[in-house]
Every structure is written in C-alpha cells, then in structure tokens.
C-alpha positions as CSV (number, residue, x, y, z in Angstrom):
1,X,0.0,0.0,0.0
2,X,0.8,3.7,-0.8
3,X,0.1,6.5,1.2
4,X,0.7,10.1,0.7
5,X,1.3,11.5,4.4
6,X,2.6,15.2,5.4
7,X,6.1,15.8,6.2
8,X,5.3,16.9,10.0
9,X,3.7,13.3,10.9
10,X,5.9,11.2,8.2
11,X,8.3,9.7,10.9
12,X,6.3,9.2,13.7
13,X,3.2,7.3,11.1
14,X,5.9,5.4,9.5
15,X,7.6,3.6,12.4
16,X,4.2,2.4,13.5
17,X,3.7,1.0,9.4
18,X,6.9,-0.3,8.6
19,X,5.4,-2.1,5.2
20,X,3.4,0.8,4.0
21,X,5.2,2.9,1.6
22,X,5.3,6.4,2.7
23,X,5.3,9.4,0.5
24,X,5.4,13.3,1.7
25,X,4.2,15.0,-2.0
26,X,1.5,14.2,-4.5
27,X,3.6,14.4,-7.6
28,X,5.9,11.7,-5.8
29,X,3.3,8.5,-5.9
30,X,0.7,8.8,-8.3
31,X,-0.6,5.2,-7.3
32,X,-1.1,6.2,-3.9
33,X,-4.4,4.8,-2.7
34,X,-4.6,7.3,0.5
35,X,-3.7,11.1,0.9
36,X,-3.6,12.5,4.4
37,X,-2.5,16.1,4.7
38,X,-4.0,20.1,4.1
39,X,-6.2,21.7,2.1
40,X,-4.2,22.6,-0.4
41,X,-3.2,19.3,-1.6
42,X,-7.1,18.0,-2.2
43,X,-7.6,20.3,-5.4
44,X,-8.7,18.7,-8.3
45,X,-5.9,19.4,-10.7
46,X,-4.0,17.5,-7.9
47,X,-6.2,14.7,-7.4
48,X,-6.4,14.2,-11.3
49,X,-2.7,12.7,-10.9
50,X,-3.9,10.2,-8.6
51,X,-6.0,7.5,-10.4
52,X,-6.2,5.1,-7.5
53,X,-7.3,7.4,-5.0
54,X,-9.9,5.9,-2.4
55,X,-9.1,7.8,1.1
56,X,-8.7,11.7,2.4
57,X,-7.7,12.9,5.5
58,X,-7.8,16.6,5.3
59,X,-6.3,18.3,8.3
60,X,-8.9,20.6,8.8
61,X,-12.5,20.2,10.6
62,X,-14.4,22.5,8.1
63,X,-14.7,21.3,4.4
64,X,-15.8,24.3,2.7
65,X,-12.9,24.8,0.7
66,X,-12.9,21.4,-1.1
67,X,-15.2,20.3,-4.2
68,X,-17.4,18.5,-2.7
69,X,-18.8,17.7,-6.0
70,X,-15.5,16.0,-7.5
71,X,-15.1,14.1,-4.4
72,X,-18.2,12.7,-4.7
73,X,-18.2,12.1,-8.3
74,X,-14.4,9.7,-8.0
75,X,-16.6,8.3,-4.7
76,X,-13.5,8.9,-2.7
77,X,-14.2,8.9,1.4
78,X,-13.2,12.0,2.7
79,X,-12.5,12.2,6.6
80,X,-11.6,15.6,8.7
81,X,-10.4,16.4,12.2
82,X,-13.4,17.3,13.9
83,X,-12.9,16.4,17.3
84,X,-9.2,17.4,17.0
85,X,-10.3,20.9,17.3
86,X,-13.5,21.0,20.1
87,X,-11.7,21.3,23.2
88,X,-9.3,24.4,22.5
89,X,-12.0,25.6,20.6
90,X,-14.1,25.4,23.6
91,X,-11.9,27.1,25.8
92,X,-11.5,29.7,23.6
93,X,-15.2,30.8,23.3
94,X,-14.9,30.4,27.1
95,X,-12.4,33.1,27.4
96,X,-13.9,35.0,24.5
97,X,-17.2,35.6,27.0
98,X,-15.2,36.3,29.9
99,X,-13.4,39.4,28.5
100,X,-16.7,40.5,27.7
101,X,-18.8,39.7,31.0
102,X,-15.2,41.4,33.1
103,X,-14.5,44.5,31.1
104,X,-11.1,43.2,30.2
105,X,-10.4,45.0,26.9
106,X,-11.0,48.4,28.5
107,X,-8.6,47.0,31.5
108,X,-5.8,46.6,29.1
109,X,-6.7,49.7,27.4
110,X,-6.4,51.2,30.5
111,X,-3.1,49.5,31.7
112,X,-1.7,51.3,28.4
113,X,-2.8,54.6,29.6
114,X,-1.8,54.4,33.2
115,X,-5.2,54.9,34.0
116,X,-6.9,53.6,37.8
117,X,-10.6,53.2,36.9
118,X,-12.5,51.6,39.6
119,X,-16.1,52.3,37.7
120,X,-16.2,50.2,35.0
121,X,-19.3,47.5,35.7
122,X,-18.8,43.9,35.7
123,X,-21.1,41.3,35.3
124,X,-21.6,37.7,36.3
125,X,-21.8,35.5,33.9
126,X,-24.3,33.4,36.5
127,X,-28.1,33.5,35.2
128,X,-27.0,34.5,31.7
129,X,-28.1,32.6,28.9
130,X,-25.5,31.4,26.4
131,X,-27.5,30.1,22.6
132,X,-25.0,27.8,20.4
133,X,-25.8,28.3,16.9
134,X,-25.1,24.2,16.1
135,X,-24.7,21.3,18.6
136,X,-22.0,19.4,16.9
137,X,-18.8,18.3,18.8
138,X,-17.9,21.7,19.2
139,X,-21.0,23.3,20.5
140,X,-20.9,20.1,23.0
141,X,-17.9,20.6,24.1
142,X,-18.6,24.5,24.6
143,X,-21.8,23.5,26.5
144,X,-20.0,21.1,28.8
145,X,-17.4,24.0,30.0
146,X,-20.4,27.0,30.7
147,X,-22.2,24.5,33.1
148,X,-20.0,25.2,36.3
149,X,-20.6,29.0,35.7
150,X,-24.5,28.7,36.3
151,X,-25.4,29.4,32.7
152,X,-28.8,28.5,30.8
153,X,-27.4,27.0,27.3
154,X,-30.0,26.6,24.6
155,X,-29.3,25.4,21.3
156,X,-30.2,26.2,17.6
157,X,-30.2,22.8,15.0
158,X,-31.7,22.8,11.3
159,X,-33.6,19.5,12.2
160,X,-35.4,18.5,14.8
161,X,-33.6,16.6,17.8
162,X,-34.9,15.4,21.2
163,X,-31.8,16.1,23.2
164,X,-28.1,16.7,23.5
165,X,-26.1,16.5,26.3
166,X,-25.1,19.4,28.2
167,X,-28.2,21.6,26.5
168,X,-30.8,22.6,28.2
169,X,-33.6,23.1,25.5
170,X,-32.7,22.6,21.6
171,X,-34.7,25.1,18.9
172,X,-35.0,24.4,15.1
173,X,-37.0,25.7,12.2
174,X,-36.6,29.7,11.2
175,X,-38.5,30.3,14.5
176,X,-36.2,28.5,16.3
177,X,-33.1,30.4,15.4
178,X,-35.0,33.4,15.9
179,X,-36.0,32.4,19.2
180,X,-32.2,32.0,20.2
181,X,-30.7,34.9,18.6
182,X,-33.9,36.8,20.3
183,X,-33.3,35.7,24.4
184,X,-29.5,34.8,24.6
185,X,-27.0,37.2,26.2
186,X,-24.2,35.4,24.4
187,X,-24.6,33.6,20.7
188,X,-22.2,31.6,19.4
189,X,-21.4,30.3,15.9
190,X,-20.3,27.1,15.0
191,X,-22.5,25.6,12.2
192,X,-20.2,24.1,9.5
193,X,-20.1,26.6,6.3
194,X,-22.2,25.4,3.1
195,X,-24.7,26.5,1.1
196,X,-27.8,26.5,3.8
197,X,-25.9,28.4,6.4
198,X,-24.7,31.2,4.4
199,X,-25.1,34.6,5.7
200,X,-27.7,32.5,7.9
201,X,-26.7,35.6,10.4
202,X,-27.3,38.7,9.1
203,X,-29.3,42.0,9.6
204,X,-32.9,40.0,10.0
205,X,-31.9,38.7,12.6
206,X,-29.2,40.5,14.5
207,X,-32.1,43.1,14.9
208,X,-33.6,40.3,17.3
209,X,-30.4,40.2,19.5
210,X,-31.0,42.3,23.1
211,X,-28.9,45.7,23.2
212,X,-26.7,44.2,25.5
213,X,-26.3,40.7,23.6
214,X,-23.0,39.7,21.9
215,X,-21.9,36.9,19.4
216,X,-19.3,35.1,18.9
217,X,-18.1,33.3,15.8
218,X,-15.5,30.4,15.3
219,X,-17.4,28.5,12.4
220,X,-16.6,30.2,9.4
221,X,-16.3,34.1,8.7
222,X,-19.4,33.8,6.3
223,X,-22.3,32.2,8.0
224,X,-22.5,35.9,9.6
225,X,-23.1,38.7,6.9
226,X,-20.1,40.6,8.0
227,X,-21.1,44.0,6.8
228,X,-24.2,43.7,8.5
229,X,-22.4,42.7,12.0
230,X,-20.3,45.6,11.6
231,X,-23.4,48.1,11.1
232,X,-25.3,46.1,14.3
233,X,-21.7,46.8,16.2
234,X,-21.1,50.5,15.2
235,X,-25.2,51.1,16.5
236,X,-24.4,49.6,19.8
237,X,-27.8,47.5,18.8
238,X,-25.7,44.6,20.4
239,X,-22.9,44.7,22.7
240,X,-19.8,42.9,22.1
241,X,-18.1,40.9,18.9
242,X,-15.5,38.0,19.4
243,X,-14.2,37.3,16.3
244,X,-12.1,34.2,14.8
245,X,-13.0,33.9,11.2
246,X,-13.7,36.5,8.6
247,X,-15.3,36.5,5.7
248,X,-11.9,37.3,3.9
249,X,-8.8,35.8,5.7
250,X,-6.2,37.7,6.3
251,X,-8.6,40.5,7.5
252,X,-7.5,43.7,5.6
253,X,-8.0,46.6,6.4
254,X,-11.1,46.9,7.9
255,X,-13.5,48.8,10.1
256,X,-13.9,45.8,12.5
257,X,-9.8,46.2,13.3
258,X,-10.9,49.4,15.1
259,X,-14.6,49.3,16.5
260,X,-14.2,49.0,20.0
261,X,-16.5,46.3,21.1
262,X,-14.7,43.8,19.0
263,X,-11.9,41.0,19.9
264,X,-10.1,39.8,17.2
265,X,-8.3,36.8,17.3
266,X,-6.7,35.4,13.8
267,X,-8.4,32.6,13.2
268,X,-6.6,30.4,15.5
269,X,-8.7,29.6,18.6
270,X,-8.5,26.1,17.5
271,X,-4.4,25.8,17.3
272,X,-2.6,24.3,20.4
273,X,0.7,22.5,20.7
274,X,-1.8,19.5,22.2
275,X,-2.9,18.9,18.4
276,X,-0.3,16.8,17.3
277,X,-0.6,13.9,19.6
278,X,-4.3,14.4,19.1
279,X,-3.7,14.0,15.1
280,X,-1.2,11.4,15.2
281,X,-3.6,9.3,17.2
282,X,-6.5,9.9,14.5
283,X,-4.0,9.2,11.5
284,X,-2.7,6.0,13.2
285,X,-6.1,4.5,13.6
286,X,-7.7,6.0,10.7
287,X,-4.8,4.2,8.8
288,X,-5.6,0.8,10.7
289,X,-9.3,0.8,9.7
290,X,-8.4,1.8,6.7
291,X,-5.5,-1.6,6.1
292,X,-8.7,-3.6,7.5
293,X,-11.8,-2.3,5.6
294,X,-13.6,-1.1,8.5
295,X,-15.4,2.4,9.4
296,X,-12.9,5.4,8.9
297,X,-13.1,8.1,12.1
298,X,-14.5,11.1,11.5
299,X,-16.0,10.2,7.6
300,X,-17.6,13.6,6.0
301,X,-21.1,12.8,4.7
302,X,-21.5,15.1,1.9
C-alpha cells in the first residue's frame, strides 16, 4: 500500500507501518491509494494525478474549501479532524465571554494609559443565557465548559432533535433560530459553512439580538453577513463581537480592526501545541481501519 502523508507526521506514522510505503508530496506516488494532509493538496488538478485514489484525511474540521462535488463524483471517502479541534476551541469561546462579562479589553486599554478606573461595571456570567448556533462536537464541548458557571445553554439545530447533552432546550426551524438569537446574552457560531448556512446571520436577525447581547463566531467568517455585524456593532444595537474567522482571511483593512467592542483573534482559537498527539492518534487508527476495511473516524457525509 501507498500513502501520501505530510512531512510533519511522516516519521512518527511510518515507524508504526513499517510495510506501508510512505510518500510526503502528491507528484511523488501517483498510485497512492490514501492522501492524508492540508487543504491545499485536495484540489482537483491534484487529485487528477492520482487515479487510484480511495481515502482523504484533510487536516482541517471545516470542508468548505474542497469540491465537494469531485469528491463525490471519483466516490473517494473523505474524513476531517473534527474532534481534534473542540476542546481548544471550547476554551477559547470560554475566554472570549469572559473578557466580555469582566470588562477586560477596557482593563488593558487602561493599563496602556496608566489609567486607575474603579467604575467600570462587571457582570456575572451566572443566570445568563449562552445560545449555540449548532450542537455538533464543538457546541458540545462549549456546552460542557459553561455548566459550572450557572449558565442556561439553549441550542439552535436545522432538524429536529430530542436532546443533546449538556443543553438545556434545543430550537430548530426559522423560528427557532429566531428564538435564540432573540433571548441569549451570548450567541455563538459554530454551524459548518455550506450553502444552507450562508449569511444564515445577518441583519434579520441580529435586529432580534437584546442591546446588551453579543456573538461570537469560530465556524466560518461567512455564515455571519459581515457588513451587517459591523453596522449592528457601530449602532451599539448589540454589545460585544468575538471574532475568529472572517469572511476574507487575512482580515484587511477593515473597520472591525478598530470598533471597540470587538476582539479579534486570527483565526486560531483552534491551534494548540496538544494537536499533534491528538492528530497522530487519528492518522494512526484512521490508517488501521483503513489496512482492515472497516469504518474510517471522523467520515464527511456530503
């Protein structure tokens, strides 16, 4: 068997297969039957050169950027990293609410200026109520870390479902979403990007959001209609913005880079040094199903 593997996890994935031949580019092995590494080596004009293709791992949770229609068409399984991703992920919408709910941006705007302000309001984030926008491994894994602090989580899904763990109630439907965006303090992105979910935030229903309701994203920059956030932020019709994705990557030069109820983080609240381990154990047992024909970890249902 042939397997084109990325040059970061070649030594560690070959020791443990010692008969697999191992390659670390495309145009190396063009009767390579598996392809585990980025985005940018699952483009079509790539994918062409490799006839015997059956298996992808793409290093990335979100699949937006690959044809989905091509892979379907050469019936090639394509798996991501979902789960590699939830729990710093997590954390990071975690400390995304808290330098909202304790003032901290005007703290360290403040340390800047020398300035000892003991008026600035604080609030608990006790009693508040947190909607997820999605209740995928992510939104779970979100869920699980608000329940010490006393929080109500609800939960927004396209399709009906009786329960998930961690959530207090779950809404679907228009209605439902509406319902969210309408009573949370805090909402918070994470719906995978495709052609249902585009701009599925925007001025309709960021009018819904309380004055002193913020959102956070760390799906994709364009489920949210970024032009109308920015015109919802400038009003002070919602409160607060933490940002992780954009709908253009690397943000230019924009208006969000200095509205002052906005944290900016660039796109990384998923990048930790724990990922490695986490990916070497997924590409290690990925490869084993894969050797033994059984179900691959992870598989993208398109």
């Amino acid at each position: 068997m042939k397997i084109i593997i990325d040059k970061h996890f070649y030594d560690t994935v070959s020791k443990e297969y010692p008969d697999i031949e191992f390659y670390t580019e495309p145009e190396q092995c063009s009767d390579a039957e598996a392809l585990i590494g980025p985005p940018d080596n699952v483009k079509p004009k790539i994918l062409d050169k490799l006839p015997k293709l059956k298996w992808i791992q793409l290093f990335r949770a979100g699949y937006d950027m690959i044809d989905a229609d091509y892979i379907r068409k050469r019936k090639i399984t394509l798996t991501n990293g979902k789960d590699i991703f939830s729990v710093p992920i997590a954390e990071d919408v975690v400390c995304k609410i808290l330098i909202h709910n304790t003032n901290a941006l005007k703290y360290i705007e403040n340390k800047k200026r020398h300035k000892w302000d003991t008026s600035l309001k604080r609030m608990e984030l006790k009693g508040q109520t947190v909607g997820l926008i999605g209740t995928g491994s992510i939104a779970s894994e979100i869920a699980k870390r608000l329940q010490p602090f006393g929080v109500k989580v609800i939960g927004y899904k396209r399709t009906p479902v009786l329960k998930v763990p961690y959530f207090h109630e779950i809404y679907y439907g228009s209605s439902g979403l509406d319902y969210v965006m309408s009573v949370s303090d805090y909402v918070v992105v994470t719906v995978d990007l495709n052609k249902g979910t585009y701009h599925m935030i925007n001025r309709d229903n960021l009018k819904l959001m309380k004055k002193n309701a913020s959102i956070i994203n760390i799906a994709r920059g364009s489920v949210v209609n970024q032009e109308d956030l920015k015109n919802a932020l400038k009003n002070k019709s919602i409160s607060y913005a933490g940002l992780d994705v954009f709908e253009i990557e690397p943000l230019p030069d924009d208006e969000l880079w200095d509205i002052d109820n906005v944290y900016i983080t660039p796109h990384v609240s998923g990048i930790v040094k724990n990922n490695k381990s986490r990916w070497e154990k997924l590409i290690i047992q990925n490869i084993k199903n894969f050797i033994n024909n059984e179900k691959l970890i992870n598989t993208v249902q398109f």
